[in-house]
Structures are given as C-alpha cells and as structure tokens.
N, CA, C and O atoms as a GROMACS GRO file, in nm:
protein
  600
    1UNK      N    1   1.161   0.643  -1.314
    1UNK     CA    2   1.220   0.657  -1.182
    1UNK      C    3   1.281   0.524  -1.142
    1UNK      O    4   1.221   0.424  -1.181
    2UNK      N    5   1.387   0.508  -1.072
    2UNK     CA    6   1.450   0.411  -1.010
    2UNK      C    7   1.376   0.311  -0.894
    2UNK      O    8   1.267   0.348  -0.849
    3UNK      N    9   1.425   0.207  -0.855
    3UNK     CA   10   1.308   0.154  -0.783
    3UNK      C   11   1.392   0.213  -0.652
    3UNK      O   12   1.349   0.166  -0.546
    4UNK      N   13   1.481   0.289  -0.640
    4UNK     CA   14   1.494   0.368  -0.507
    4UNK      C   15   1.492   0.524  -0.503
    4UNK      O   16   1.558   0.593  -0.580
    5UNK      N   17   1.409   0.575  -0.406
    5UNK     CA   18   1.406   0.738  -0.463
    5UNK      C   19   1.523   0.806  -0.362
    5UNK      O   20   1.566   0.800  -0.247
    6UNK      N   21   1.542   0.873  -0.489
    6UNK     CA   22   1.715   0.954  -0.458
    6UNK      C   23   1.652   1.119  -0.430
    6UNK      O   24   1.572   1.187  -0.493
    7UNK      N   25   1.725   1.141  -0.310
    7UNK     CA   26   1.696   1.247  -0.278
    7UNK      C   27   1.767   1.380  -0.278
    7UNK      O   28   1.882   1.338  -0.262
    8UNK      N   29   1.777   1.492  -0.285
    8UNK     CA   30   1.855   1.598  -0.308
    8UNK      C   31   1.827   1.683  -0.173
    8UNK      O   32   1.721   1.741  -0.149
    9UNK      N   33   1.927   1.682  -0.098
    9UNK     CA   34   1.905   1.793   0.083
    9UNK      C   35   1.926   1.882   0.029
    9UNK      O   36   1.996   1.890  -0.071
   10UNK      N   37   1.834   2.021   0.116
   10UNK     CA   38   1.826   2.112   0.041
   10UNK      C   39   1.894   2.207   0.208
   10UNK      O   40   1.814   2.299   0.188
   11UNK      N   41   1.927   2.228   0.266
   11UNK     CA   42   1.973   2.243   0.459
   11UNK      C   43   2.043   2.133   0.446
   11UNK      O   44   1.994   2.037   0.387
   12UNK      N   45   2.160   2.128   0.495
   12UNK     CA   46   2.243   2.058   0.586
   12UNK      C   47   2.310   2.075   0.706
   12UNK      O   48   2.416   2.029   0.748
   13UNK      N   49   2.176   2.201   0.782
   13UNK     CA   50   2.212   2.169   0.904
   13UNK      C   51   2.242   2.029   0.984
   13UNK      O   52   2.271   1.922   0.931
   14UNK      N   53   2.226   2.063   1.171
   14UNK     CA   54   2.186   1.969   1.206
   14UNK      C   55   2.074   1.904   1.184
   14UNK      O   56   2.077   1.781   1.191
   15UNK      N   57   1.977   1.958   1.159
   15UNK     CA   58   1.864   1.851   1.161
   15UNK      C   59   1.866   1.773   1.026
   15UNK      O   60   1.812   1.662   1.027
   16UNK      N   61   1.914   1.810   0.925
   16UNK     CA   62   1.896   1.696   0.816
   16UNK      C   63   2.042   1.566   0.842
   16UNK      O   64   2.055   1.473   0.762
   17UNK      N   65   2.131   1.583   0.955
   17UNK     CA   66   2.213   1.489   0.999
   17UNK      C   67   2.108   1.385   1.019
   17UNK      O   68   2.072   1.315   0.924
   18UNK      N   69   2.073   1.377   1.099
   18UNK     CA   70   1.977   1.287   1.161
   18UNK      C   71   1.914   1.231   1.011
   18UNK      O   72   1.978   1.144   0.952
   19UNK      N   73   1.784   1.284   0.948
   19UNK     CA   74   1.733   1.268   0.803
   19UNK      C   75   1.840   1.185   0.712
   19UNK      O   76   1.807   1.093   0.639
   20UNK      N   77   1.996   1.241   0.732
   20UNK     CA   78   2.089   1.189   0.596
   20UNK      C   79   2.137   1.052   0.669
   20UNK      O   80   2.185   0.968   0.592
   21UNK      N   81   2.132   1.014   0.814
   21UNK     CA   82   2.151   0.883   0.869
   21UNK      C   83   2.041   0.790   0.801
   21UNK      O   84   2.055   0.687   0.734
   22UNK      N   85   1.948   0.847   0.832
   22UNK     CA   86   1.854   0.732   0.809
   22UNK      C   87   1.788   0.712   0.652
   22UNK      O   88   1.734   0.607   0.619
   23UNK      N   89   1.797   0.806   0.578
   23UNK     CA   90   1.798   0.779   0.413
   23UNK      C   91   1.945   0.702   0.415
   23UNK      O   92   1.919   0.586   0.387
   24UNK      N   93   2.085   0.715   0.435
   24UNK     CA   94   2.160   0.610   0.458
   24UNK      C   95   2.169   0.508   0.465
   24UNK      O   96   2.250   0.452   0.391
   25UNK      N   97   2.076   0.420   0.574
   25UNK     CA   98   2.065   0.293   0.640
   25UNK      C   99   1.960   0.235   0.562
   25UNK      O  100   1.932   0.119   0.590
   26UNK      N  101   1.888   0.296   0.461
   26UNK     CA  102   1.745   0.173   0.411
   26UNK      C  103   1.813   0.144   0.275
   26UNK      O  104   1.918   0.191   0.233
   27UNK      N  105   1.741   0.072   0.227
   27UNK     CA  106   1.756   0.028   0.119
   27UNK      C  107   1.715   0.066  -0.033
   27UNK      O  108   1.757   0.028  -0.142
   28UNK      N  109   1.616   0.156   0.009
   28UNK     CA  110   1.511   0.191  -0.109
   28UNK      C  111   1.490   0.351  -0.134
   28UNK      O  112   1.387   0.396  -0.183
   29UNK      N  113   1.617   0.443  -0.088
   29UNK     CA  114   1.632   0.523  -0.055
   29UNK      C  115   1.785   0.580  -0.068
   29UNK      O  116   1.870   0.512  -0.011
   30UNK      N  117   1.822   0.684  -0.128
   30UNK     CA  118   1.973   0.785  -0.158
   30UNK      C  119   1.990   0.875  -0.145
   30UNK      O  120   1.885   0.939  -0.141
   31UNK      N  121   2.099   0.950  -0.128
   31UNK     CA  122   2.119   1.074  -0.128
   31UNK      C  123   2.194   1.112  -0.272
   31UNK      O  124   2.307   1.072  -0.299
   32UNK      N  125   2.128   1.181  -0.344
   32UNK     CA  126   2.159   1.209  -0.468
   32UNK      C  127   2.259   1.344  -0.466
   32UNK      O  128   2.373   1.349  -0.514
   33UNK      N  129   2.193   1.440  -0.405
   33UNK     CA  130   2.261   1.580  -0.396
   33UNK      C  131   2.259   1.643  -0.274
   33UNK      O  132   2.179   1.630  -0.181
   34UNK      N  133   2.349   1.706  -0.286
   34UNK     CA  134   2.307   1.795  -0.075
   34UNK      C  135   2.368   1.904  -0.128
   34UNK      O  136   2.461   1.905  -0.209
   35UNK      N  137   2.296   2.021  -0.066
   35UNK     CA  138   2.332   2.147  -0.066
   35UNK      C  139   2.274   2.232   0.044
   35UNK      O  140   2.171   2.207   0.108
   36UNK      N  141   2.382   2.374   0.062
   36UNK     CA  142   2.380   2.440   0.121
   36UNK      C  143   2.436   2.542   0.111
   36UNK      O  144   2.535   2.541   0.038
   37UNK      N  145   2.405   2.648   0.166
   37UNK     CA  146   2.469   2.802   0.130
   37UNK      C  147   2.579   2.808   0.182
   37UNK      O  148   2.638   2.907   0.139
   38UNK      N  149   2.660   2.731   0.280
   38UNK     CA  150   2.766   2.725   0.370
   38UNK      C  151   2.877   2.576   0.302
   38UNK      O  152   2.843   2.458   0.291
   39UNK      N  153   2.964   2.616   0.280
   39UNK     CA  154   3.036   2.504   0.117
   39UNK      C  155   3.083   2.446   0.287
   39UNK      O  156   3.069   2.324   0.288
   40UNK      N  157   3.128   2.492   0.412
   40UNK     CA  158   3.218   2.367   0.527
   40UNK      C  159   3.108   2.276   0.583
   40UNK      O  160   3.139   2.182   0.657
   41UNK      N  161   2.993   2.298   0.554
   41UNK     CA  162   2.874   2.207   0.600
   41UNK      C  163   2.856   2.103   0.533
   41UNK      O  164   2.833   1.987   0.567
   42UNK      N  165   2.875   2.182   0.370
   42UNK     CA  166   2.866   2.021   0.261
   42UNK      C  167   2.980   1.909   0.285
   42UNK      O  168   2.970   1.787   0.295
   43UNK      N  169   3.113   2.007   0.291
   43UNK     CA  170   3.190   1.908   0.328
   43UNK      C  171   3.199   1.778   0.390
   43UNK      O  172   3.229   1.669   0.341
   44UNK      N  173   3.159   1.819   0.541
   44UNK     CA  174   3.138   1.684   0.609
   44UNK      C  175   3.039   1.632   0.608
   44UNK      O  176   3.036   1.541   0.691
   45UNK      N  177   2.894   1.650   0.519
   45UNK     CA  178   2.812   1.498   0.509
   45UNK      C  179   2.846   1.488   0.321
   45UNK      O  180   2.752   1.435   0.262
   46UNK      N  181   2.935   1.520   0.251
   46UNK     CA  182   2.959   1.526   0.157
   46UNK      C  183   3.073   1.351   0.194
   46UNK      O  184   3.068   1.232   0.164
   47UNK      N  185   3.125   1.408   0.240
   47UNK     CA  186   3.239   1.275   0.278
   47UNK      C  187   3.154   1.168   0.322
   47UNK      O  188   3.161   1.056   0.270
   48UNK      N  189   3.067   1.196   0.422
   48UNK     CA  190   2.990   1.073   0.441
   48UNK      C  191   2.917   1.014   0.347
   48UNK      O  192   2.930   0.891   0.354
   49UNK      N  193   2.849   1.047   0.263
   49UNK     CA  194   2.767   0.977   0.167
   49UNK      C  195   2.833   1.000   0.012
   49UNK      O  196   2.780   0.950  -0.087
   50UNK      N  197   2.923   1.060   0.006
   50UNK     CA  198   3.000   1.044  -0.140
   50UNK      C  199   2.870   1.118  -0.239
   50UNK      O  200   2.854   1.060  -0.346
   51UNK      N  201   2.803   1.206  -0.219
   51UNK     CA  202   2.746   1.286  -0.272
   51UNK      C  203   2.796   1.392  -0.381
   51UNK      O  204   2.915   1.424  -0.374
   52UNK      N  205   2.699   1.464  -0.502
   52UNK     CA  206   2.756   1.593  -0.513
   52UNK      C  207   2.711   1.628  -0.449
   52UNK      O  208   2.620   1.578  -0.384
   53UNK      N  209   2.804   1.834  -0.432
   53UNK     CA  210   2.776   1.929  -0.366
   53UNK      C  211   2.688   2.022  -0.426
   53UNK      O  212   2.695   1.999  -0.547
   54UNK      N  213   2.626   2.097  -0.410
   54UNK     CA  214   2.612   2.304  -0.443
   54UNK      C  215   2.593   2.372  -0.372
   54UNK      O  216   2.611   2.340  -0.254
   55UNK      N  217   2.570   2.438  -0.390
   55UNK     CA  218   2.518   2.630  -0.261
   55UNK      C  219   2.358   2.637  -0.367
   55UNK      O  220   2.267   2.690  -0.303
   56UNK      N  221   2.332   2.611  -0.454
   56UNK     CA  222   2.205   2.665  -0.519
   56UNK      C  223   2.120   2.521  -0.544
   56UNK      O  224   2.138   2.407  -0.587
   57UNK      N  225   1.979   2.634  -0.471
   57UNK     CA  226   1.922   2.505  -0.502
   57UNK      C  227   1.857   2.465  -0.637
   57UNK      O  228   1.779   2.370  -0.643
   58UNK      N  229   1.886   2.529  -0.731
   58UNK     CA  230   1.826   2.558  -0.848
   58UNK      C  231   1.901   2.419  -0.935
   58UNK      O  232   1.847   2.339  -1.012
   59UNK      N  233   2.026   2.426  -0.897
   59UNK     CA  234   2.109   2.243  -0.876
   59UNK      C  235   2.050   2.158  -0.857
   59UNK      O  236   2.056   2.075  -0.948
   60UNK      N  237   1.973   2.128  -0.758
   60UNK     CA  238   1.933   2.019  -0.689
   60UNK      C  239   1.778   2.030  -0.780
   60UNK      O  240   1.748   1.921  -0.830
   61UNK      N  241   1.714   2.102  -0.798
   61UNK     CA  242   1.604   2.082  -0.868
   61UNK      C  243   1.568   2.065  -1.040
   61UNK      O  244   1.476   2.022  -1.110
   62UNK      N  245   1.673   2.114  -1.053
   62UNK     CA  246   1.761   2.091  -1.233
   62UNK      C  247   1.785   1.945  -1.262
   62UNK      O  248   1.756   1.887  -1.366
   63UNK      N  249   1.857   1.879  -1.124
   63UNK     CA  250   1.896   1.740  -1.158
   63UNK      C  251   1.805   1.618  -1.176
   63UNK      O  252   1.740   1.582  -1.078
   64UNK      N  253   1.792   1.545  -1.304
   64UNK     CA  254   1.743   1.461  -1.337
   64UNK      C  255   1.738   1.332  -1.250
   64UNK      O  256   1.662   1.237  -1.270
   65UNK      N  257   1.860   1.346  -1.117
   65UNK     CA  258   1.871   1.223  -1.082
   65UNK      C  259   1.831   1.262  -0.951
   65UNK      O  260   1.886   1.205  -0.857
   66UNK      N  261   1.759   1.336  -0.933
   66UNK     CA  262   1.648   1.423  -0.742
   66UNK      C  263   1.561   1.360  -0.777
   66UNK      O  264   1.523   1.412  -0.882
   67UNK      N  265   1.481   1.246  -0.748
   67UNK     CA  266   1.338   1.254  -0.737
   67UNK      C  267   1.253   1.321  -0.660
   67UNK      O  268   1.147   1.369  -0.700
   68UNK      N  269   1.298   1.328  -0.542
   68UNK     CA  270   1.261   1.410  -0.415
   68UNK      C  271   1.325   1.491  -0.317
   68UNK      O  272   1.432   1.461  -0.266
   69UNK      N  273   1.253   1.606  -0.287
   69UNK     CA  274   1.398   1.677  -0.213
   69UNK      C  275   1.336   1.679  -0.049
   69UNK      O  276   1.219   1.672  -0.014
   70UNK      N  277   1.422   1.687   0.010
   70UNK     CA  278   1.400   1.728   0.172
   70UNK      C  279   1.460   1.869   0.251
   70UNK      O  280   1.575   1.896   0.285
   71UNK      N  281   1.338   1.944   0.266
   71UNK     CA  282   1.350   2.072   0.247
   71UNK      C  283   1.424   2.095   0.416
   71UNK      O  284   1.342   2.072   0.505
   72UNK      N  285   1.550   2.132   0.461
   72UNK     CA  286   1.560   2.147   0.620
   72UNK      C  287   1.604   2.307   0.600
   72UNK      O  288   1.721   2.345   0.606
   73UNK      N  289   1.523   2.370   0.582
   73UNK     CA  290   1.610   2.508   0.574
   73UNK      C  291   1.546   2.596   0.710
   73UNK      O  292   1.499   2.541   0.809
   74UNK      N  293   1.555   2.729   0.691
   74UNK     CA  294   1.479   2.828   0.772
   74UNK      C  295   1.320   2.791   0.755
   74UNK      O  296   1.287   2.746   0.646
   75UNK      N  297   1.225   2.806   0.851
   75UNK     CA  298   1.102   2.775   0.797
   75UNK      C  299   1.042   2.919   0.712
   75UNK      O  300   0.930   2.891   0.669
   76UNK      N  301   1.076   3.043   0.681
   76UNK     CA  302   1.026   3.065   0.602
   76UNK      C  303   1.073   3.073   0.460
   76UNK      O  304   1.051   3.151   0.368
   77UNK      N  305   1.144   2.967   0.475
   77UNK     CA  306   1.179   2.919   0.281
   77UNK      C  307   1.117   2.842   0.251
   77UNK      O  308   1.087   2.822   0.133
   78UNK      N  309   1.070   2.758   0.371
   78UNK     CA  310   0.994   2.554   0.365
   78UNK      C  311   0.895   2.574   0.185
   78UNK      O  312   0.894   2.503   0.085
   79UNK      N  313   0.814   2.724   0.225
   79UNK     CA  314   0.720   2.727   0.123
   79UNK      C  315   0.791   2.762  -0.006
   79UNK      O  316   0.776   2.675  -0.092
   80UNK      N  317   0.880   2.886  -0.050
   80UNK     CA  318   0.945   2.925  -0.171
   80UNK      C  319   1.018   2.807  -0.215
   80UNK      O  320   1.017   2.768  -0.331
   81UNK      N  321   1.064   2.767  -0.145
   81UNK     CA  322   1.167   2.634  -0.196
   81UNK      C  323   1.040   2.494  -0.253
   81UNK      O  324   1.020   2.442  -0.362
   82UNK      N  325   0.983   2.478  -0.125
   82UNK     CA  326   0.859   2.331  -0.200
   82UNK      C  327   0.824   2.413  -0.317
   82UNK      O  328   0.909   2.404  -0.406
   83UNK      N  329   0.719   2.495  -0.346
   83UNK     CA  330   0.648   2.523  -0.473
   83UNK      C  331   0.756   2.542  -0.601
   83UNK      O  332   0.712   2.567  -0.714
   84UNK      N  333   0.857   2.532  -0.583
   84UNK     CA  334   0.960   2.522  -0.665
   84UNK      C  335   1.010   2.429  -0.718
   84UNK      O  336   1.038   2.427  -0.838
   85UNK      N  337   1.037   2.308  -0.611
   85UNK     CA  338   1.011   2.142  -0.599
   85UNK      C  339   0.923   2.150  -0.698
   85UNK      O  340   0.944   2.179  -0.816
   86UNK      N  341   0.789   2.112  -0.626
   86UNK     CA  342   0.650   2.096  -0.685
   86UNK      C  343   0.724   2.114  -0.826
   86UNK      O  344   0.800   2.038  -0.885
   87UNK      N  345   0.684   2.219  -0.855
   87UNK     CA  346   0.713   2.267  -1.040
   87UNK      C  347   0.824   2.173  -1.108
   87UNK      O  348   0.826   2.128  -1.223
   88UNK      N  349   0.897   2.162  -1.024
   88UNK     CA  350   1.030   2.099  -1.130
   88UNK      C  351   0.978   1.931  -1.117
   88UNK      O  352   1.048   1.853  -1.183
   89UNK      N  353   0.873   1.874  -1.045
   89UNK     CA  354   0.884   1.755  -1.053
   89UNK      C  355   0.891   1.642  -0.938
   89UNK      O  356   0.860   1.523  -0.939
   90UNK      N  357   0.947   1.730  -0.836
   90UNK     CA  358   0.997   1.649  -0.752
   90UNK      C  359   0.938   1.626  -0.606
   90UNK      O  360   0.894   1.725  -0.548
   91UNK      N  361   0.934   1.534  -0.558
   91UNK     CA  362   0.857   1.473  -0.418
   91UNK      C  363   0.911   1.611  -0.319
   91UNK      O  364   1.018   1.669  -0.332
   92UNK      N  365   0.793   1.645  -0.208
   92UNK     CA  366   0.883   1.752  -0.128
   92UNK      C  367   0.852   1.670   0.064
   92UNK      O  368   0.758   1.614   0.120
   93UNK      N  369   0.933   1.693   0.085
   93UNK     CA  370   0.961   1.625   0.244
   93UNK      C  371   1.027   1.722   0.328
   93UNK      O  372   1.149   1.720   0.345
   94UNK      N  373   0.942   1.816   0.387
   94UNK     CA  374   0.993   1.977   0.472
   94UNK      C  375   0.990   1.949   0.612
   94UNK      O  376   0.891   1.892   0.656
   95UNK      N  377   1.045   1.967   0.656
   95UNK     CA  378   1.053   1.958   0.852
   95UNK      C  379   0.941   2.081   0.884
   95UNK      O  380   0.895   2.176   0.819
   96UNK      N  381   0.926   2.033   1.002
   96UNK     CA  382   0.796   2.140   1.063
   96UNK      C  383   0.856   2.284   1.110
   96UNK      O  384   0.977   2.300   1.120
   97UNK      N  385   0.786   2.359   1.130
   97UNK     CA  386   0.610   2.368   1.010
   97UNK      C  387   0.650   2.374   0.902
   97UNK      O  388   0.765   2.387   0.861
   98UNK      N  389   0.508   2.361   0.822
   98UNK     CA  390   0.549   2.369   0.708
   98UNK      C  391   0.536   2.470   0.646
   98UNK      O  392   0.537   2.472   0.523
   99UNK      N  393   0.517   2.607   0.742
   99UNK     CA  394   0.500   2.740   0.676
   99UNK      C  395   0.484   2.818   0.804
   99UNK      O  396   0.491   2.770   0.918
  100UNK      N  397   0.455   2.987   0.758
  100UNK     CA  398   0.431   3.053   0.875
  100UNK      C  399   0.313   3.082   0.903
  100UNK      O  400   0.273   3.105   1.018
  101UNK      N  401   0.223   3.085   0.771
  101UNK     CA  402   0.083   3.084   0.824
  101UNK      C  403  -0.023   2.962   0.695
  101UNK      O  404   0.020   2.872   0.622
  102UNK      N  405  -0.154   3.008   0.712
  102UNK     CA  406  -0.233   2.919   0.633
  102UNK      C  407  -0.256   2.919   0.486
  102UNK      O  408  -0.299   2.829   0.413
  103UNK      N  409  -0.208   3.073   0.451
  103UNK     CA  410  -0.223   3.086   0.294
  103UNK      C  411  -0.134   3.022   0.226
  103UNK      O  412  -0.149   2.982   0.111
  104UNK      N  413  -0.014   3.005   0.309
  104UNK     CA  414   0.113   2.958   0.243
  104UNK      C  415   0.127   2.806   0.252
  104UNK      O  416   0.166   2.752   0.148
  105UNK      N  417   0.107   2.746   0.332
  105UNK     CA  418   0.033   2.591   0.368
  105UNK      C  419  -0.081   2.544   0.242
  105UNK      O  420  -0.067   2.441   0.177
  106UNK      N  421  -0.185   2.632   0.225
  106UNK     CA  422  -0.219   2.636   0.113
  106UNK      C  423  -0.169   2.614  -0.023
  106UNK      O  424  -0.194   2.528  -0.108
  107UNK      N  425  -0.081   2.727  -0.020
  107UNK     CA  426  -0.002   2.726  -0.155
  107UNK      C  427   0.063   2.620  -0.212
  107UNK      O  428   0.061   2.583  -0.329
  108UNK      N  429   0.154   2.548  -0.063
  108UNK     CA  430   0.210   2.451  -0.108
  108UNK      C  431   0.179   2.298  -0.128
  108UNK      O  432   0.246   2.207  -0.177
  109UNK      N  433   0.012   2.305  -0.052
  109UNK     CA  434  -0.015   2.187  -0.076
  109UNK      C  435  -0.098   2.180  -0.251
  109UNK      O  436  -0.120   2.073  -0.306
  110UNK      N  437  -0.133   2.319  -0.316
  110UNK     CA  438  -0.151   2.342  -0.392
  110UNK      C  439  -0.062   2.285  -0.516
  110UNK      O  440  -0.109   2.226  -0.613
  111UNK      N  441   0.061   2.312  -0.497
  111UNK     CA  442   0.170   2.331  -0.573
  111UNK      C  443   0.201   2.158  -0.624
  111UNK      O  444   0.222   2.101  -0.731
  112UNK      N  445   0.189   2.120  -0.480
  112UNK     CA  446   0.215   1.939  -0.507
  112UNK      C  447   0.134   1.900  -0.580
  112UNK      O  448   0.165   1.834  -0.678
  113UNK      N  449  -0.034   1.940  -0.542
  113UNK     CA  450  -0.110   1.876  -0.621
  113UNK      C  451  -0.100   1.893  -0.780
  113UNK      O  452  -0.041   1.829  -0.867
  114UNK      N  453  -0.156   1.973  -0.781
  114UNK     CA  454  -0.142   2.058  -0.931
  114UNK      C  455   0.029   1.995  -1.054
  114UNK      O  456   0.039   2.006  -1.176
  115UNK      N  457   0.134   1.932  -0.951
  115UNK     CA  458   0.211   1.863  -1.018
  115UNK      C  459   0.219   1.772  -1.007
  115UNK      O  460   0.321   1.719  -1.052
  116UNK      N  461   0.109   1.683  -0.932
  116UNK     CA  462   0.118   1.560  -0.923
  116UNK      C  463   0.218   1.460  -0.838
  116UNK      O  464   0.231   1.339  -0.854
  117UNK      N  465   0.301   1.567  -0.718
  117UNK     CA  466   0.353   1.505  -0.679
  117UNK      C  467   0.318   1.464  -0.529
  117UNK      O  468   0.215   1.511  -0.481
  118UNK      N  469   0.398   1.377  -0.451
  118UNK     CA  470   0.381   1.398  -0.284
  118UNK      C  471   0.422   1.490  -0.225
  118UNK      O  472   0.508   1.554  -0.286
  119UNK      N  473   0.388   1.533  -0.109
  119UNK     CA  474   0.419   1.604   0.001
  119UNK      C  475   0.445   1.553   0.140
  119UNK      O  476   0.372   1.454   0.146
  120UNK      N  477   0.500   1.562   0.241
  120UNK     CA  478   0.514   1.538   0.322
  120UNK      C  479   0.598   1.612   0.438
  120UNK      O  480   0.717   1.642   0.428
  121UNK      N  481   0.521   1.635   0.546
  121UNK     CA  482   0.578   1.728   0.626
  121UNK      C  483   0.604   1.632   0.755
  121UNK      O  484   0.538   1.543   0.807
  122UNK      N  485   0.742   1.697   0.788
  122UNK     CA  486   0.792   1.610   0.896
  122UNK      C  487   0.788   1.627   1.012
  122UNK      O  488   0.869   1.685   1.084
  123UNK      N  489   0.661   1.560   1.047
  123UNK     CA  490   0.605   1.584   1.194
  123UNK      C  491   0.550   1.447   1.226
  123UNK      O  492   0.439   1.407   1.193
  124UNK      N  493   0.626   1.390   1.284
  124UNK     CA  494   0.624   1.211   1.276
  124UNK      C  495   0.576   1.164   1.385
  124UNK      O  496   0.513   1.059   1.392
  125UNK      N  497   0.610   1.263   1.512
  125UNK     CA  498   0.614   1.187   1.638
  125UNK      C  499   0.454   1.190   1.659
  125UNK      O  500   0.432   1.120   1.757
  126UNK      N  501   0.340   1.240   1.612
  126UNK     CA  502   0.225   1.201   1.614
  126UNK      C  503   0.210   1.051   1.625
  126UNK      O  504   0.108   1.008   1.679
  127UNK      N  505   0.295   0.973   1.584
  127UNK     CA  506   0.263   0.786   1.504
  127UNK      C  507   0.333   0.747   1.660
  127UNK      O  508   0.361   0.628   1.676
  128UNK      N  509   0.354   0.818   1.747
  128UNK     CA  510   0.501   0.738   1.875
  128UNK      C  511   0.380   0.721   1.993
  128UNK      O  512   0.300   0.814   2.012
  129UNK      N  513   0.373   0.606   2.065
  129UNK     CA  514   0.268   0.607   2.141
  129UNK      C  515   0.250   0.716   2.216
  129UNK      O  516   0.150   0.786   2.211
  130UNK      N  517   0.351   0.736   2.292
  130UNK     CA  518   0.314   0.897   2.383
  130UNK      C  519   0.228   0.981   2.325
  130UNK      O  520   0.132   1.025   2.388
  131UNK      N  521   0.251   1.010   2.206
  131UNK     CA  522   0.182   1.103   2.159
  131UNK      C  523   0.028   1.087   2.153
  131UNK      O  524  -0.059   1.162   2.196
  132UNK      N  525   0.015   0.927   2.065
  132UNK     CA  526  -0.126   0.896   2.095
  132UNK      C  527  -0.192   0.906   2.232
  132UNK      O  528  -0.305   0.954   2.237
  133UNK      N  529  -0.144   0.872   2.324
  133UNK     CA  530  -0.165   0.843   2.424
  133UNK      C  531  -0.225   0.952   2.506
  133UNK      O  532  -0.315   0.952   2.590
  134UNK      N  533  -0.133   1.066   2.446
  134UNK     CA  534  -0.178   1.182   2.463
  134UNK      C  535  -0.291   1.246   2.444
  134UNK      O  536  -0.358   1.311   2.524
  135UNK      N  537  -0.317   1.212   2.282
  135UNK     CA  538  -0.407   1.234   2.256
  135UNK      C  539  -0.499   1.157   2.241
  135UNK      O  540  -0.588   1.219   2.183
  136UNK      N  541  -0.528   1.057   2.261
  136UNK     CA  542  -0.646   0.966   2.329
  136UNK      C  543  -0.706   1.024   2.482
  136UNK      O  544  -0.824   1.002   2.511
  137UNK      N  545  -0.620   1.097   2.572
  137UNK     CA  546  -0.589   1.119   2.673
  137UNK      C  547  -0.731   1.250   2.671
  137UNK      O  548  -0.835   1.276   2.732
  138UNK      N  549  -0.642   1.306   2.553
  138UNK     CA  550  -0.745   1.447   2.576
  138UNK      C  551  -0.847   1.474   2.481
  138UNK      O  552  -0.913   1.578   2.477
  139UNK      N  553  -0.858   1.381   2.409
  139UNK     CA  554  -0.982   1.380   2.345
  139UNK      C  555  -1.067   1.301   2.442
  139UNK      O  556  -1.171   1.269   2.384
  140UNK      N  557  -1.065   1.261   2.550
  140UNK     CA  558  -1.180   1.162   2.593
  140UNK      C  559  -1.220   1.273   2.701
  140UNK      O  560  -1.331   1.268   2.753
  141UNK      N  561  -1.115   1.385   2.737
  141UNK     CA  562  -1.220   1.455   2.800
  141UNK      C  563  -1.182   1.470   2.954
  141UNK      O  564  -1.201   1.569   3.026
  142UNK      N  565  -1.124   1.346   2.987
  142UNK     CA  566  -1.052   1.351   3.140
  142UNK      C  567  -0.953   1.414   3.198
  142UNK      O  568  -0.919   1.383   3.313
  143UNK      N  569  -0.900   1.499   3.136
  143UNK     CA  570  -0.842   1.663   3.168
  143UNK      C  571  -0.905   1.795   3.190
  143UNK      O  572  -0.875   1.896   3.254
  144UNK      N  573  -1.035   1.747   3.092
  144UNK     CA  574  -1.102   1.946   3.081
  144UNK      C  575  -1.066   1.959   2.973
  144UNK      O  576  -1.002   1.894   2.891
  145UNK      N  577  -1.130   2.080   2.979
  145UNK     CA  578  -1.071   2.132   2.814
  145UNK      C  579  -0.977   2.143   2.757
  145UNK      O  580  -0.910   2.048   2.798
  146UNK      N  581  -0.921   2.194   2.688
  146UNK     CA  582  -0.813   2.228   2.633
  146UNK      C  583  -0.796   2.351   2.592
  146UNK      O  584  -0.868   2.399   2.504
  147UNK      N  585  -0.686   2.424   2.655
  147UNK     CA  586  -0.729   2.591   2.654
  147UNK      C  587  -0.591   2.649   2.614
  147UNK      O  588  -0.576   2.771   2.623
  148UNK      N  589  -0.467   2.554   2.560
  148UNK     CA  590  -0.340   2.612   2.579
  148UNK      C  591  -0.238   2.504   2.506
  148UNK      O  592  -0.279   2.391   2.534
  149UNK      N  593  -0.153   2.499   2.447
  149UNK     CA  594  -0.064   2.418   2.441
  149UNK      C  595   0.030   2.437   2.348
  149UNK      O  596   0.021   2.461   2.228
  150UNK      N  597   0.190   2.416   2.470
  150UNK     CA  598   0.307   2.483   2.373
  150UNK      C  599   0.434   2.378   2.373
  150UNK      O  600   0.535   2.405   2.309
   0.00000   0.00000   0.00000
C-alpha cells in the first residue's frame, strides 16, 4: 500500500461533496475512483479531482489502486456494498447509519473483521464538544431520564 490511502467514492451525491473536499485538502489521502449510477454527477467532481469515472461499483472494488472505499449511497446499500468492500480487500468508511437494523450492522462488522480490514462509520460529531457536553449533560442525571430522542 502507498503511504497515502487512495480512496474509491462509491455516491457522489451531496454528501460525499463535502467527504471529496476534505480527502482533497490532506496530505495522506486521494481520490482514486468515484462512481455513481448518474454519469452528470461524476462529471462535476470528476473535473475537480481529475479522477476516473464508473456507474459500477464492481470498478471501484476490482481496482488495485482503492485501498478504501467511502460508501455515500442509499442507506440500505451501506451494508451490500461494505461486505463487498470487506471481501475485495478494502477499508470501508459508510455515512450513517450504518444499516437498517442490527443483524445487518452485524454482518458488516463481521465482514471487516473476518478480512482484516477497517471500518468506519461516519458519525463524527460525537468528538464536537456540544455533543459531549451533551452527553456529559445527561449522563450525570440533571435532566431526568431519558425517555425520547430524535
């Protein structure tokens, strides 16, 4: 592996805009491949990062030069698509959730292990003080219980 891991988008909606800025801006980090089922979406972050394209992700997981992919699709692909990752090799990095229920959460943390790779689900803002704060907040109890939260 390279001492920067190159990544293959697997969604190029909006939300992997944001994701393809900031694999952009570091140093230790590429965009190897981007794909999507929609060829006018690749286009314009295709121009931005001088990437290849595909519509299949079977592309992006074929390629020798994906170390890791970043899954932004519908969430109920997050799982068919990672355990697929998993198998071929490659690091998986899925936006939240990471499934629709627990068997499948299962599966895929299964899938990583069993190939030895990472996982990572992108649910970050836990690490942003608010959040702690939050939850320092309500684990100590000075609200009441906790009976609800959306």
């Amino acid at each position: 592996m390279s001492s920067e891991l190159r990544f293959g988008i697997i969604g190029c909606g909006e939300v992997a805009v944001d994701t393809c800025m900031a694999i952009g801006a570091t140093d230790n980090a590429s965009i190897a491949m981007l794909m999507d089922t929609r060829p006018e979406v690749l286009r314009d972050l295709a121009e931005v990062y001088s990437a290849p394209t595909t519509t299949e992700v079977d592309d992006v997981l074929n390629d020798p030069d994906v170390d890791a992919v970043y899954v932004a699709t519908p969430h109920d692909l997050h799982v068919p698509i990672g355990v697929r990752a998993a198998r071929a090799g490659k690091h998986i990095f899925t936006e939240k959730p990471i499934c629709l229920d627990l068997a499948d959460a299962d599966a895929m943390l299964a899938a990583a292990r069993a190939a030895g790779v990472k996982y990572m689900l992108g649910y970050v803002l836990r690490f942003t003080e608010p959040y702690r704060t939050l939850q320092a907040t309500l684990a100590s109890g000075e609200l009441g219980t906790l009976v609800s939260c959306w």
